[in-house]
C-alpha positions, 0 to 999 in steps of 0.5 A, spaced: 247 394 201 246 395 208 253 398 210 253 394 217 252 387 212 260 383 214 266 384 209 271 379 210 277 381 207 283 375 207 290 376 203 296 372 207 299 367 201 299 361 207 293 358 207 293 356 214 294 364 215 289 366 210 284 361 214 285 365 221 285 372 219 278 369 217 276 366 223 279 372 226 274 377 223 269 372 224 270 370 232 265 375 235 259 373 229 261 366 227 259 361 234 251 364 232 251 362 226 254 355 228 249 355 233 243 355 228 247 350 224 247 345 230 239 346 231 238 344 223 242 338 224 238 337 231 232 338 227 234 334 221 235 327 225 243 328 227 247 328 233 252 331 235 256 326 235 254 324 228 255 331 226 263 331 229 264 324 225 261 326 219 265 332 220 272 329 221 271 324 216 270 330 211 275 334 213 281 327 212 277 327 205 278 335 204 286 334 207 287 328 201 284 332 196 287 338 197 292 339 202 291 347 202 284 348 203 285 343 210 291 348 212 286 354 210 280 349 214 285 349 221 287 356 220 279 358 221 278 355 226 285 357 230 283 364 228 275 363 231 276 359 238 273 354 234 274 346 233 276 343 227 270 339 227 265 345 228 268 349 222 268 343 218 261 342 219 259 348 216 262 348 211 260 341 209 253 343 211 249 341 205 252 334 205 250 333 212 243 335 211 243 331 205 242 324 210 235 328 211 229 327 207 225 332 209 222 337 204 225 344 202 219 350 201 225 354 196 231 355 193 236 359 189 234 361 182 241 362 176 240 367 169 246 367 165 246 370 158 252 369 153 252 374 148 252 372 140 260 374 138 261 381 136 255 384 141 258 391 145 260 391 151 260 385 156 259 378 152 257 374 158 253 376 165 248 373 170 244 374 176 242 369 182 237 369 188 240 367 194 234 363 199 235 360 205 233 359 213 231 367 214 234 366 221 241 366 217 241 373 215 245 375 220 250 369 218 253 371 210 258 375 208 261 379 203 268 377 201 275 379 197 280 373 197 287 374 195 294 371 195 292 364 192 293 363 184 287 367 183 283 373 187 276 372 188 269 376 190 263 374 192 259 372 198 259 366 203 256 364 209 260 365 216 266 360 217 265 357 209 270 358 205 266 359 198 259 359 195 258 364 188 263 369 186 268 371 181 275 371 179 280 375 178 282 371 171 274 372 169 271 366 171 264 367 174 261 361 178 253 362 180 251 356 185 244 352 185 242 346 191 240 339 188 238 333 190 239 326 188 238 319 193 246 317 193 247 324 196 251 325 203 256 325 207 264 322 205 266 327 198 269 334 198 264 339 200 260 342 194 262 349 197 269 348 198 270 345 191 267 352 189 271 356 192 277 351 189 275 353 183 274 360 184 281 360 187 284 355 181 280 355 175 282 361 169 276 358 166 270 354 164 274 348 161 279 348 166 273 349 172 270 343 168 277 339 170 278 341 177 270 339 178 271 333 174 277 331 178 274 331 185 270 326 190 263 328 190 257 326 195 252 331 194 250 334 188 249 342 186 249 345 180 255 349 178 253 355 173 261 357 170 262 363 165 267 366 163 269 372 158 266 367 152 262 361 154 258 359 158 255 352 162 251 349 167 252 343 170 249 338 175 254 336 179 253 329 183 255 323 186 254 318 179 257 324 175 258 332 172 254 332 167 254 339 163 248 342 160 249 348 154 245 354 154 239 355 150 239 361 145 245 364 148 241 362 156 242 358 161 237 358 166 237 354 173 233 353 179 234 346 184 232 340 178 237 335 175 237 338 167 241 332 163 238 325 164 242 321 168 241 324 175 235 326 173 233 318 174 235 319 182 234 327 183 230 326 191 224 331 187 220 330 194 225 336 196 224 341 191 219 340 186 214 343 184 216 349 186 223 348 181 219 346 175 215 352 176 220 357 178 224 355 171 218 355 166 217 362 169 223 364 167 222 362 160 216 364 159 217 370 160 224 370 156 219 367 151 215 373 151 220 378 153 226 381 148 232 377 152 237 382 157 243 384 154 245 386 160 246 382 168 242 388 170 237 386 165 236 380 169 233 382 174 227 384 172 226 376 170 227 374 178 221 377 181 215 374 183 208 377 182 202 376 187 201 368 185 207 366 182 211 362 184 217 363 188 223 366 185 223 371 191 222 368 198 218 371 203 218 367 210 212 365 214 214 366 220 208 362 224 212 357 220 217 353 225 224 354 224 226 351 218 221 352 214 222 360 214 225 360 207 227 368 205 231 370 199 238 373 202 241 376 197 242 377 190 248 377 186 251 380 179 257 377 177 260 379 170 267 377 168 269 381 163 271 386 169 272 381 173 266 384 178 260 382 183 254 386 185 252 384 192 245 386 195 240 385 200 235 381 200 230 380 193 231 384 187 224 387 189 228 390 195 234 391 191 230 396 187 231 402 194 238 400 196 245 400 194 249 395 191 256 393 195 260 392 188 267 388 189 272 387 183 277 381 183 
């Protein structure tokens, strides 16, 4: 990994502490990142004074949900010299991004394995391809958050408190985008509902509870594992809906896999790309001796000439916010409570180092 990559590293047990020694580490970087982020919501048809309202009406939701994660929200914005609005709105960015209906050229693609019983070495292991707007390279970091119930690893965006990662009581969470018609703005951001879990769930049943027990306003997928089981999940406004693997595989990109959601999923957003993103996948599972190990995984993200996108290469004659670029890949396994972290696809992966954090 490129050795100037961020690393925020945040211990205080008080959550609004916790929330500035964050925003502290990020002041010099996190107002560029911010700035992109007002252009996004420029470009996808939203005010300023828009944003703010959306932005305080989630921050009263996240402070009747949990109390901490506002304290942590506050002490973010203390530490950056920012707004309470401004950090709240980018960790809500994917529910206000959901009022727009423009078309997405990528997104995120998720291989979990769980191993039969008795397999040697570690049981349940997975990778991810992060993808998003090329110009937010400079704007994600790596992380190591302590003095909550649980520790946790990972990566996330500057001034957003979660997105993928892995906890110190081995609980592994990968994140996939989705889109359904009754997304918005008014529940719990999906990312600070990810950070939640990492930091309050011991395991996949107890993050299905947590996941269960939030209001939710825009959907994603959840990929939960611990040491021994396994699931994927459509998190959405009509419900959380769990999906089981597949002879001992999960495999997630950006469509609704259980019914329900799926009968409102936004496909102008992410199909066809996502369908064919997933049927490469299994393919490929199909015809090849399935991995028994998360580096393993990595050969089955990779796109050849052709192929569908699972590594996002952007075009840069496109405007902005259309310049889709695969950020990061990321390893997580519970058994020892770890993540692997590097730049980029797992093509370029293959010439760099990997920045390995443990819970």
């Amino acid at each position: 990994m490129n050795t100037e990559r961020l690393h925020i590293a945040v211990s205080a047990t008080a959550p609004f502490e916790r929330g500035k020694e964050r925003g502290e580490q990020l002041r010099n970087t996190l107002p560029g990142g911010l700035e992109l982020y007002s252009e996004l919501f420029r470009l996808a048809g939203l005010t300023e004074d828009r944003v703010r309202e959306d932005a305080l009406r989630t921050a009263d939701v996240i402070g009747a949900f949990r109390p901490r994660v506002r304290e942590e929200l506050d002490g973010v914005a203390a530490g950056a010299g920012l707004d309470l609005w401004q950090v709240s709105a980018l960790n809500a960015r994917t529910e206000i991004l959901a009022q727009s209906g423009a078309g997405r050229p990528g997104e995120c693609s998720t291989i979990v394995r769980r191993l039969e019983p008795g397999a040697s070495g570690p049981r349940t292991f997975g990778a991810q391809t992060w993808d998003w707007h090329v110009e937010l390279a400079p704007y994600w970091h790596t992380h190591e958050v302590r003095g909550g119930r649980y520790d946790l690893v990972g990566i996330t965006e500057h001034g957003i408190l979660g997105k993928v990662g892995v906890n110190s009581a081995g609980l592994a969470l990968h994140f996939n985008i989705l889109g359904h018609r009754e997304d918005g703005v008014g529940g719990v951001p999906v990312h600070l509902l990810a950070a939640t879990v990492l930091e309050e769930a011991g395991s996949v049943a107890e993050a299905l509870d947590l996941v269960r027990s939030a209001p939710i306003s825009a959907s994603s997928s959840f990929t939960l594992f611990d040491r021994e089981s396994a699931v994927t999940t459509d998190v959405t406004p009509v419900g959380v809906f769990v999906v089981e693997p597949v002879d001992g595989t999960v495999i997630r990109t950006n469509h609704f896999l259980s019914p329900v959601p799926r009968a409102g999923e936004k496909k102008e957003l992410y199909q066809p790309d996502s369908g064919e993103r997933y049927d490469l996948v299994a393919s490929r599972f199909a015809r090849r001796p399935a991995p028994r190990s998360a580096s393993g995984l990595l050969g089955f993200l990779y796109s050849d000439p052709g192929e569908p996108g699972l590594c996002c290469v952007p075009d840069m004659t496109l405007p902005l916010g259309q310049r889709w670029a695969t950020l990061s890949t990321i390893m997580l396994e519970p058994a020892g409570r770890s993540a692997r972290i590097a730049e980029g696809s797992p093509l370029d992966a293959r010439d760099q180092p990997w920045r390995t954090l443990v819970a």
